[in-house]
The first five atom37 places (N, CA, C, CB, O) and aatype in JSON, in Angstrom:
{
  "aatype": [20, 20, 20, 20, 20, 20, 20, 20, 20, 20, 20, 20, 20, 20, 20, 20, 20, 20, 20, 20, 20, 20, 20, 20, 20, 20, 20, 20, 20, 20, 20, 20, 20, 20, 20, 20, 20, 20, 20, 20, 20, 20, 20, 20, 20, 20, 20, 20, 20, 20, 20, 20, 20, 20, 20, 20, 20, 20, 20, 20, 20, 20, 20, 20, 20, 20, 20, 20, 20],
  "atom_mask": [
    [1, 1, 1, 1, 1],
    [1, 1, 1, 1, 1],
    [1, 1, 1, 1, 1],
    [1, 1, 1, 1, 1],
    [1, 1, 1, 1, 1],
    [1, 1, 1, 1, 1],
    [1, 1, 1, 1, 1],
    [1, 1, 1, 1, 1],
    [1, 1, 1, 1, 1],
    [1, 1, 1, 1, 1],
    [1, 1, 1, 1, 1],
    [1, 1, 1, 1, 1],
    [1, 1, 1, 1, 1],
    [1, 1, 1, 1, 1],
    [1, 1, 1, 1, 1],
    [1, 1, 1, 1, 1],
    [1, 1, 1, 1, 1],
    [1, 1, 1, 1, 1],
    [1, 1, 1, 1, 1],
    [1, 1, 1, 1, 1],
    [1, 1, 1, 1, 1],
    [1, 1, 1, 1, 1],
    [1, 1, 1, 1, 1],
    [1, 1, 1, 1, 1],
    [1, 1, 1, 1, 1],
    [1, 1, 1, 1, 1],
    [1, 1, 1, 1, 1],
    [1, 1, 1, 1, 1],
    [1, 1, 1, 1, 1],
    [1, 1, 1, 1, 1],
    [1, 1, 1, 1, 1],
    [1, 1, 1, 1, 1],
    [1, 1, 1, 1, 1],
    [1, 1, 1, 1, 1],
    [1, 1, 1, 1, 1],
    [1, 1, 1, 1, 1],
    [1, 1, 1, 1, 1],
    [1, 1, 1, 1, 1],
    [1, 1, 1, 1, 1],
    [1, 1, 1, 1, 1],
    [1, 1, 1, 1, 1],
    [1, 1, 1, 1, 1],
    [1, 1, 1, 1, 1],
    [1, 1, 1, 1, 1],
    [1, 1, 1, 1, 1],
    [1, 1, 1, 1, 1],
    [1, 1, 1, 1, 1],
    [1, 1, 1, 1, 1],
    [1, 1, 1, 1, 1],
    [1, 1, 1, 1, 1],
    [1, 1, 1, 1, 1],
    [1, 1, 1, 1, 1],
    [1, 1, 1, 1, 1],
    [1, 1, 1, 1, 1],
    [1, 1, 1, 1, 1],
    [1, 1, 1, 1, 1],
    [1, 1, 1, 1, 1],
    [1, 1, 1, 1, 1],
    [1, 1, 1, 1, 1],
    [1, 1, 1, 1, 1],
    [1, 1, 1, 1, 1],
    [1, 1, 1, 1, 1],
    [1, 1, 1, 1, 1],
    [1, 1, 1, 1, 1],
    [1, 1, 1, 1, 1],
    [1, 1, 1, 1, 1],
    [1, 1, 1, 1, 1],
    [1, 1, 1, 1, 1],
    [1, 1, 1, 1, 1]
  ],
  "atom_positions": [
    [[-1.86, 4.29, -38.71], [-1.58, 3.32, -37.67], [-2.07, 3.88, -36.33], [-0.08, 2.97, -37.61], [-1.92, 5.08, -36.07]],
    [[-2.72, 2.91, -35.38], [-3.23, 3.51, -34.11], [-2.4, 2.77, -33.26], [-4.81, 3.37, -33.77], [-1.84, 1.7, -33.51]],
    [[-2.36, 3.51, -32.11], [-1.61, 2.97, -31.37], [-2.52, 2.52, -30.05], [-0.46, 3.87, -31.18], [-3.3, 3.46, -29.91]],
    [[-2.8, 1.47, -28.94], [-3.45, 1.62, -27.98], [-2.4, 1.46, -27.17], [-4.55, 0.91, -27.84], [-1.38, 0.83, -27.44]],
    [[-2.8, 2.37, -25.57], [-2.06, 2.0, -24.55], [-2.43, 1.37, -23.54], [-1.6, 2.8, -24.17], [-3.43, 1.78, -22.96]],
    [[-1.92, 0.49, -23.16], [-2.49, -0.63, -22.16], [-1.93, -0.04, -20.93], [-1.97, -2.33, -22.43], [-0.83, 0.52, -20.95]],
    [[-2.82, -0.17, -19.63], [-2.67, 0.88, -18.6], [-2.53, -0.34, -17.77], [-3.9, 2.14, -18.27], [-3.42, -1.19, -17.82]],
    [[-1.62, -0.48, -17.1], [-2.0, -1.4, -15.68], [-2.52, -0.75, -14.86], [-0.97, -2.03, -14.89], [-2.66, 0.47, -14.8]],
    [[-2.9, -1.72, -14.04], [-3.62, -0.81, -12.87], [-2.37, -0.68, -11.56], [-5.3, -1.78, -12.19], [-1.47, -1.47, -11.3]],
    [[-2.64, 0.3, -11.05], [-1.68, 0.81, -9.98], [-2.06, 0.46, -8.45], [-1.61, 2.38, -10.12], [-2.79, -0.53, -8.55]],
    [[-1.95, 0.71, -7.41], [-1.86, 0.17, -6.34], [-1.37, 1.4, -5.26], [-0.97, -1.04, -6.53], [-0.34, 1.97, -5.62]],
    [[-2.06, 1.94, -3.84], [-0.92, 2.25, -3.27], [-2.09, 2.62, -1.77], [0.23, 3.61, -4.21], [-3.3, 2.76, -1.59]],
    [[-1.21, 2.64, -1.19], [-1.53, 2.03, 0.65], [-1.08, 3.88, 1.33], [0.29, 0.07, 1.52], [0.0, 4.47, 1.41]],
    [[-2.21, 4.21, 1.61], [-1.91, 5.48, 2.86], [-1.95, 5.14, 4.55], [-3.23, 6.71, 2.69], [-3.03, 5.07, 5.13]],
    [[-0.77, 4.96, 5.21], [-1.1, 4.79, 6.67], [-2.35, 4.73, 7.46], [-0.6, 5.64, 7.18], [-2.94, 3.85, 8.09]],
    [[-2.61, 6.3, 7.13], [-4.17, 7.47, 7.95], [-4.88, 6.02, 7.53], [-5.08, 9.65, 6.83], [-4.76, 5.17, 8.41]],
    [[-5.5, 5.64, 6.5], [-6.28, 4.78, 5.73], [-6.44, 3.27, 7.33], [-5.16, 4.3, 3.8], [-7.44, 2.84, 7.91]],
    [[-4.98, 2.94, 7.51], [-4.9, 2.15, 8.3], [-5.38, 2.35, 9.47], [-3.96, 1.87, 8.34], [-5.49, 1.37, 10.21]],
    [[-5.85, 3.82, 10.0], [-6.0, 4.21, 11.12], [-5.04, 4.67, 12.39], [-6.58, 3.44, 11.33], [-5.11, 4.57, 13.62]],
    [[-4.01, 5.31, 11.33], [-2.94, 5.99, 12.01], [-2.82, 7.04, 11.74], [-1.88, 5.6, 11.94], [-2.78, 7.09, 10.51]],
    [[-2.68, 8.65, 12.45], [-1.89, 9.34, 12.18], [-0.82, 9.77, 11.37], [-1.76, 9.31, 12.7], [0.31, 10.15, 11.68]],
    [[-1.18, 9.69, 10.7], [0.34, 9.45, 9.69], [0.23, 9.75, 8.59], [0.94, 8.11, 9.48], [-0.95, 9.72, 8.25]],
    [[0.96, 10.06, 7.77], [1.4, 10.62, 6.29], [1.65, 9.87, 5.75], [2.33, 11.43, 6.02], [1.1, 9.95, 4.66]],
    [[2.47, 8.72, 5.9], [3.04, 8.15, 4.47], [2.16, 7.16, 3.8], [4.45, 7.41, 4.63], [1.41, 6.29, 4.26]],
    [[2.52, 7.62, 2.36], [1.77, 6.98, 1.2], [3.02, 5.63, 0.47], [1.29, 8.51, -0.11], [4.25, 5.55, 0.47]],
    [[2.1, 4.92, 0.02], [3.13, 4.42, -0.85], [2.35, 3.58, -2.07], [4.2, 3.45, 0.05], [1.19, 3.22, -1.93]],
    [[3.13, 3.31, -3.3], [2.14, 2.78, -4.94], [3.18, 1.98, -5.12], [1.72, 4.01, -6.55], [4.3, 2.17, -4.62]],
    [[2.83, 0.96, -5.91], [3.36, 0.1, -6.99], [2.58, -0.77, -7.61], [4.31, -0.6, -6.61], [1.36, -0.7, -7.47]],
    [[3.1, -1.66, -8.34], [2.53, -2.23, -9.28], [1.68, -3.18, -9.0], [3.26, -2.59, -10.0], [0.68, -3.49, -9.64]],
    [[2.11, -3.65, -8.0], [0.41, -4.47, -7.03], [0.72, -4.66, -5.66], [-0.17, -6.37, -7.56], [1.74, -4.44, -5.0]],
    [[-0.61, -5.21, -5.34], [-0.48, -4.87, -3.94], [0.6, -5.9, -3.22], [-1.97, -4.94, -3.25], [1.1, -5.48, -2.18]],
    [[0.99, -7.19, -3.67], [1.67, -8.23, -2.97], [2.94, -7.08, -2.98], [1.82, -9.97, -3.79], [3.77, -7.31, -2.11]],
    [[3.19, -6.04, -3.7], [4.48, -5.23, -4.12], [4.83, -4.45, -2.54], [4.1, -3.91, -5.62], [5.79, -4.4, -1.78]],
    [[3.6, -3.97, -2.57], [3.7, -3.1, -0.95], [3.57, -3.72, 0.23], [2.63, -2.07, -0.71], [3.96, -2.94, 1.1]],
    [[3.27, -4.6, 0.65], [3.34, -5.5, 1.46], [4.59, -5.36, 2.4], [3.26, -6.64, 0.76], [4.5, -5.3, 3.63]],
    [[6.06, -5.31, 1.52], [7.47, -5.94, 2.65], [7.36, -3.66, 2.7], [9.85, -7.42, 1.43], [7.4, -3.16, 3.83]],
    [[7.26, -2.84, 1.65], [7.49, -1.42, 2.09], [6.11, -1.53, 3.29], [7.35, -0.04, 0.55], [6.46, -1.11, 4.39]],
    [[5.36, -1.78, 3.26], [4.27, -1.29, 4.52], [5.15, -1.52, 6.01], [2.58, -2.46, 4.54], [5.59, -0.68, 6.8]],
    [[5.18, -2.89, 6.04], [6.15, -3.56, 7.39], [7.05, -2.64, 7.41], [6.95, -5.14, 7.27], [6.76, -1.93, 8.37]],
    [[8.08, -2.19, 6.85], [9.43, -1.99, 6.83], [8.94, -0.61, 7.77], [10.33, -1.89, 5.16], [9.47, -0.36, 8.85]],
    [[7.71, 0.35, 7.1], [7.4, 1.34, 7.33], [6.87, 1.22, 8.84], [6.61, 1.78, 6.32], [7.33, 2.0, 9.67]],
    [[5.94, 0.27, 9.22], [5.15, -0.37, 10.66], [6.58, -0.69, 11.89], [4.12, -2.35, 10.12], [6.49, -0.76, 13.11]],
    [[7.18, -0.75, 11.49], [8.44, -0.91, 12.1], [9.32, 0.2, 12.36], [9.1, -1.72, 11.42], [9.59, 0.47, 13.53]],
    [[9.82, 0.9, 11.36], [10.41, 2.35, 11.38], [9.56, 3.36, 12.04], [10.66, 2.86, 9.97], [9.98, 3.86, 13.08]],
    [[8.69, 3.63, 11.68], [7.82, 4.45, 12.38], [7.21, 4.66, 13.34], [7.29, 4.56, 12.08], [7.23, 5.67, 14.04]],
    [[6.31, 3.25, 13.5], [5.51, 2.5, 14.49], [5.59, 1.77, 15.55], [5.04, 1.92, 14.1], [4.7, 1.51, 16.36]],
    [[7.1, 1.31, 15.52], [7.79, 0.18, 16.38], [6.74, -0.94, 16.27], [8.11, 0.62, 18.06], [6.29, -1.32, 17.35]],
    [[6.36, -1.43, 15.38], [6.25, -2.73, 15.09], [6.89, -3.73, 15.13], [6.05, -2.82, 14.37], [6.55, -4.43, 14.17]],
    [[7.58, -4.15, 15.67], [8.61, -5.21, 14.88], [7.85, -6.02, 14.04], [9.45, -6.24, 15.84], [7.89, -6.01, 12.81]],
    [[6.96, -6.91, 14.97], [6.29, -7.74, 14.52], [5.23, -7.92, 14.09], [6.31, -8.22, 14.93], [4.42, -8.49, 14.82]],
    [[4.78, -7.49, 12.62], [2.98, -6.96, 12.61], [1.83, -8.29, 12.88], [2.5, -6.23, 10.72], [1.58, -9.3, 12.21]],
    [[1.53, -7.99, 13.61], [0.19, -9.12, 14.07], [-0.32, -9.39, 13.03], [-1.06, -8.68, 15.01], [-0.04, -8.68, 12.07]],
    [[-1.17, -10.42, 12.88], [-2.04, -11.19, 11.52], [-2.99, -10.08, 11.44], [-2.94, -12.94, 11.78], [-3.27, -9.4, 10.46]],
    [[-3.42, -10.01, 12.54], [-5.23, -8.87, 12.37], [-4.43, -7.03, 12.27], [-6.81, -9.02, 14.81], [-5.32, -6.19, 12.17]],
    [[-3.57, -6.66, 12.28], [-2.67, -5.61, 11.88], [-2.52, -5.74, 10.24], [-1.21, -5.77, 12.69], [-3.21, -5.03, 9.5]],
    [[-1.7, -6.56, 9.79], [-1.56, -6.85, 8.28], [-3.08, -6.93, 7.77], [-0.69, -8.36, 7.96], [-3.56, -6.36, 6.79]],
    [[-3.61, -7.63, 8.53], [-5.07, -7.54, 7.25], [-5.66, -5.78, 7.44], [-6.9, -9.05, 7.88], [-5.93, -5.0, 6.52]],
    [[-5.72, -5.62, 8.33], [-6.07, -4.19, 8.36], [-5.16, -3.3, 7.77], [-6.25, -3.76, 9.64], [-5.64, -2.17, 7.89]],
    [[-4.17, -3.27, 7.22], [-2.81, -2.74, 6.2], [-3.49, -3.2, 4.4], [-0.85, -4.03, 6.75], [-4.05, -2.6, 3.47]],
    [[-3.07, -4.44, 4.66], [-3.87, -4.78, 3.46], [-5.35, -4.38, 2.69], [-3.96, -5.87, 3.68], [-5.35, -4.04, 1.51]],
    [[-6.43, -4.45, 3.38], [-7.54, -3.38, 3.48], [-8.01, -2.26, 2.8], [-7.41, -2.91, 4.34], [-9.07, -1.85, 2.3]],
    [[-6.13, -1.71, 3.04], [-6.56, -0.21, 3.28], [-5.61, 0.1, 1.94], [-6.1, 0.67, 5.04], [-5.43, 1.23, 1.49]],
    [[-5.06, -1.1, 1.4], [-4.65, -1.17, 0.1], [-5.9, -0.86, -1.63], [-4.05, -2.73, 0.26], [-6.86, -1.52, -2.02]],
    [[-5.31, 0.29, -2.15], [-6.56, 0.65, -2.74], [-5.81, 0.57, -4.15], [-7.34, 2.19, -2.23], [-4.58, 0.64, -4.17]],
    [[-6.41, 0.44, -5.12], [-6.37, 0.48, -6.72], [-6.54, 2.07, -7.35], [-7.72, -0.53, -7.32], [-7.63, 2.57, -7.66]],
    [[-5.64, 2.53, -7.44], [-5.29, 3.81, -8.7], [-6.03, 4.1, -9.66], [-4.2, 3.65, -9.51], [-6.12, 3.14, -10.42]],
    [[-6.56, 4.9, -9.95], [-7.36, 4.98, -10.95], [-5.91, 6.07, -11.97], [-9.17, 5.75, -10.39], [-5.23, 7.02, -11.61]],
    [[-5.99, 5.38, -13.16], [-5.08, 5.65, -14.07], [-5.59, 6.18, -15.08], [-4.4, 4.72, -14.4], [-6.73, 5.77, -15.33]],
    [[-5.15, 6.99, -15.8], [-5.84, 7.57, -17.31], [-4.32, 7.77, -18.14], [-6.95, 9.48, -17.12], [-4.3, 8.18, -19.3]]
  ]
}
């Protein structure tokens, strides 16, 4: 019997990427997933309250796909 393993693909958003200073990383299972952790983070960190439309797309962007094995 063989077994295959089906891999989803992974997801995860680095700040720096956004063009910040910054360290934090974050993954999950897709990108709509990281979306409310990015804000939460743009806010805590950043004093964002409110992320601008052209802010989020540049967040989003910088949202990259995992390479999994």
């Amino acid at each position: 019997m063989h077994v295959r393993y089906i891999t989803m693909p992974r997801y995860y958003f680095k700040c720096s990427d956004a063009g910040y200073n910054c360290s934090y990383e974050v993954d999950g299972a897709t990108a709509e997933e990281l979306e409310p952790k990015i804000k939460i983070h743009a806010r805590y960190a950043h004093n964002l309250f409110e992320v601008p439309v052209e802010k989020m797309n540049a967040f989003k962007a910088a949202i990259k796909e995992k390479e999994t094995s």
